[in-house]
C-alpha positions as CSV (number, residue, x, y, z in Angstrom):
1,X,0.0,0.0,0.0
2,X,2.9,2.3,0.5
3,X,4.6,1.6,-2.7
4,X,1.6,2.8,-4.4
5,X,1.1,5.9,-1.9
6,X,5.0,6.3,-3.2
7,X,4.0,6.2,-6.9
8,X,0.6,8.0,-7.1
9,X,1.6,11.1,-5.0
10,X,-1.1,12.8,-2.8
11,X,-3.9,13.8,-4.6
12,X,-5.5,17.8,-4.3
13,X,-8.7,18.0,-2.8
14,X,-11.3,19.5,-4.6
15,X,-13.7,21.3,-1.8
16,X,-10.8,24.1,-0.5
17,X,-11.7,27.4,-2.1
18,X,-12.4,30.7,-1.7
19,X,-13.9,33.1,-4.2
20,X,-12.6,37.2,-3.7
21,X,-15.1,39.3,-5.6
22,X,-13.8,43.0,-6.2
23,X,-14.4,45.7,-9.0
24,X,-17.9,46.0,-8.9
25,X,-18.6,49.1,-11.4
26,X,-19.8,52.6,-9.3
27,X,-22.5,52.0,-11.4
28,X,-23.8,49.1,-10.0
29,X,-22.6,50.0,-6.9
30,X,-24.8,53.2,-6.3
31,X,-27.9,51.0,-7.7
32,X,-27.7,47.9,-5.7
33,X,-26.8,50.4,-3.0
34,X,-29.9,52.6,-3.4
35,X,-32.6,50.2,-4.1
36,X,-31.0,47.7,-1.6
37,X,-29.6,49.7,1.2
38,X,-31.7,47.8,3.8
39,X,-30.6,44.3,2.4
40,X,-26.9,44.8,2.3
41,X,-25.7,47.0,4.8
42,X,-22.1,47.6,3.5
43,X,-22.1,46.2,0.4
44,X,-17.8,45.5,0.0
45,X,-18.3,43.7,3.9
46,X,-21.3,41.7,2.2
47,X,-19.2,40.9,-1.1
48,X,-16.2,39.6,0.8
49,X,-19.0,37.2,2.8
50,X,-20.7,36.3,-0.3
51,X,-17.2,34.4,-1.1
52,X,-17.7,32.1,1.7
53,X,-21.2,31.2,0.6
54,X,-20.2,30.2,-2.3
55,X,-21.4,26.0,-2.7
56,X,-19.4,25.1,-5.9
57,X,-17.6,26.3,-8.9
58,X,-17.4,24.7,-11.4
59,X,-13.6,26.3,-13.7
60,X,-14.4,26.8,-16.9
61,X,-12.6,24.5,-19.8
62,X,-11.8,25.2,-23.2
63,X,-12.3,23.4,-26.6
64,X,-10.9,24.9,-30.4
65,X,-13.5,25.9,-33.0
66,X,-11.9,24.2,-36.0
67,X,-12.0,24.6,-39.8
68,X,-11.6,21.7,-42.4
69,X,-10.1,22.1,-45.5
70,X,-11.1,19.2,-48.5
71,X,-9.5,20.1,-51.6
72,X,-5.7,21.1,-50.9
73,X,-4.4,17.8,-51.5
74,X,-6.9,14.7,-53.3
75,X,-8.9,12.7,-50.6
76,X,-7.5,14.2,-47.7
77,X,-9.2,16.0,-45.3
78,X,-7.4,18.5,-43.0
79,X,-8.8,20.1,-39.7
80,X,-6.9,23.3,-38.1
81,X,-7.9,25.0,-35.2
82,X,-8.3,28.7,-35.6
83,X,-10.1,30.1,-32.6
84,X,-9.9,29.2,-28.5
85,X,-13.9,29.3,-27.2
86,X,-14.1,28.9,-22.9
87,X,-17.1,27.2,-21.7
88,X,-19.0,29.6,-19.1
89,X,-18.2,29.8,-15.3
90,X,-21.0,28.3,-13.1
91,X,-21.0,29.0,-9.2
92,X,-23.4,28.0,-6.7
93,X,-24.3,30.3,-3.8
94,X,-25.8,29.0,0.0
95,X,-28.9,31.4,0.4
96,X,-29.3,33.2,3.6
97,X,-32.2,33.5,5.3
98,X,-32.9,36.8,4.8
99,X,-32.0,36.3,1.4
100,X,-29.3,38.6,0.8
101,X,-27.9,36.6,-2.0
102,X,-30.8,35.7,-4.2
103,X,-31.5,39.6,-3.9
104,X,-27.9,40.7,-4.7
105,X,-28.0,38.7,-8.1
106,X,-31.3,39.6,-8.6
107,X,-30.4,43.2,-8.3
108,X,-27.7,42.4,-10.8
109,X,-29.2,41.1,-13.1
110,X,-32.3,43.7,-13.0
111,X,-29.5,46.6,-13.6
112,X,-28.0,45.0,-16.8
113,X,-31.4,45.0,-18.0
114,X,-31.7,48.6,-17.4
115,X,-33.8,47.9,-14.0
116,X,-35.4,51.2,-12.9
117,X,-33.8,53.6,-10.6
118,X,-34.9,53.4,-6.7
119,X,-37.1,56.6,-6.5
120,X,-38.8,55.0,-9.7
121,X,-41.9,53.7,-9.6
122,X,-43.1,50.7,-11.7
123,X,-46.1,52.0,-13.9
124,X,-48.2,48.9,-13.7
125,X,-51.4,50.2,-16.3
126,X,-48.2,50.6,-18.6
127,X,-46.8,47.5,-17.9
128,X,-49.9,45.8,-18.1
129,X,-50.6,47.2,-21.7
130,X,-47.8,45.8,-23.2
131,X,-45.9,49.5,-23.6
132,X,-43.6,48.8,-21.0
133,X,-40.1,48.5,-22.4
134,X,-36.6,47.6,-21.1
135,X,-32.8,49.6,-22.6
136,X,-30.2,47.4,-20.8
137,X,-27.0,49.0,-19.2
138,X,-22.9,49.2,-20.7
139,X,-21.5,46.4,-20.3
140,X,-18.9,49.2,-18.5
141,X,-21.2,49.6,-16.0
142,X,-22.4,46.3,-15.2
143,X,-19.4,43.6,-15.8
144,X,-17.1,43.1,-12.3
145,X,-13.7,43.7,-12.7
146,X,-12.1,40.8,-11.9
147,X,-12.8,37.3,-9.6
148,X,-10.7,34.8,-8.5
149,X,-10.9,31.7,-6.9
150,X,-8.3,30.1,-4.7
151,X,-7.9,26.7,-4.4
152,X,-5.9,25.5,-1.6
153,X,-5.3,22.2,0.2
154,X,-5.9,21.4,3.8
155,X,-2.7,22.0,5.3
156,X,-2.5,25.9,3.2
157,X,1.1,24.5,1.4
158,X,-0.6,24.2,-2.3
159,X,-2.4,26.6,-4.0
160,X,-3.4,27.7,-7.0
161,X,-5.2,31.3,-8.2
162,X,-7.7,31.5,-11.0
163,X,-8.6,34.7,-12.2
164,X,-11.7,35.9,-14.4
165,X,-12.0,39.3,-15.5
166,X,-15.3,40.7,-17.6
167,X,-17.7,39.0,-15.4
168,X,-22.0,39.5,-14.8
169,X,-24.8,37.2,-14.2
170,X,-25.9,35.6,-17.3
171,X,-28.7,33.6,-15.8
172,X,-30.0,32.2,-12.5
173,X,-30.7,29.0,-11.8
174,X,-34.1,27.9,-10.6
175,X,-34.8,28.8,-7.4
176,X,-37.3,25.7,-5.8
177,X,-39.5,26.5,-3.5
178,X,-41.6,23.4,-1.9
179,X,-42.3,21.8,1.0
């Protein structure tokens, strides 16, 4: 059994993270601010907290888009790779129970679809006639800076940093809701 300990090594662990969110656009900021003030509190303290309720991650992996060429030379076929495409980042987030973090993506996500200011109110004749209407943010102010996730072992000797930069809620999963 020690000989193969010797030969196979010790293997990383895969549930030691941390996720450091930072860069949030002053955009954003003032909005989920405003509209959320009650929720939050200090919204940097509740960022760096959101990190640690943070379920899973799931990195990101990459694949080539390729192109295939027929007719250079007769009955072969050649395949070249011409562009690097990186699947999406998927995280999972604990919910608290006063719901902080279905509220803070929420509150994302309703600003990069041009989500109304706080003092305005939703016009619900309008809405309800089908004139209501949606102009979605810069992605300058909405995208976060830059993430990164650390990955570390149990004993802190081995790490390793990943860094995303560009980033916004593209969708939410389901939220259930039973008994």
């Amino acid at each position: 059994m020690s000989d193969m300990r010797n030969q196979i090594g010790t293997l990383a662990q895969n549930n030691y993270y941390y996720v450091e969110m930072s860069g949030l656009p002053q955009t954003l900021t003032d909005h989920l601010t405003t509209r959320y003030s009650k929720v939050f509190g200090d919204l940097p303290k509740f960022t760096h907290r959101l990190g640690f309720l943070c379920s899973e991650a799931t990195l990101p992996t990459s694949a080539y888009a390729t192109a295939e060429t027929k007719n250079d030379f007769m009955g072969v076929t050649q395949e070249f790779a011409h562009t690097r495409i990186y699947t999406d980042l998927d995280m999972t987030f604990y919910v608290d129970n006063n719901y902080k973090v279905l509220k803070f993506f929420e509150g994302w996500m309703d600003y990069v679809g041009g989500g109304a200011a706080a003092s305005d109110e939703v016009d619900i004749d309008r809405t309800l006639s089908g004139s209501a209407y949606r102009r979605f943010n810069y992605p300058k102010d909405y995208k976060m800076n830059s993430m990164r996730i650390y990955k570390f072992e149990r004993d802190y000797k081995q790490q390793i940093k990943y860094t995303f930069v560009n980033l916004f809620p593209k969708s939410m999963g389901a939220v259930s809701v039973a008994y």
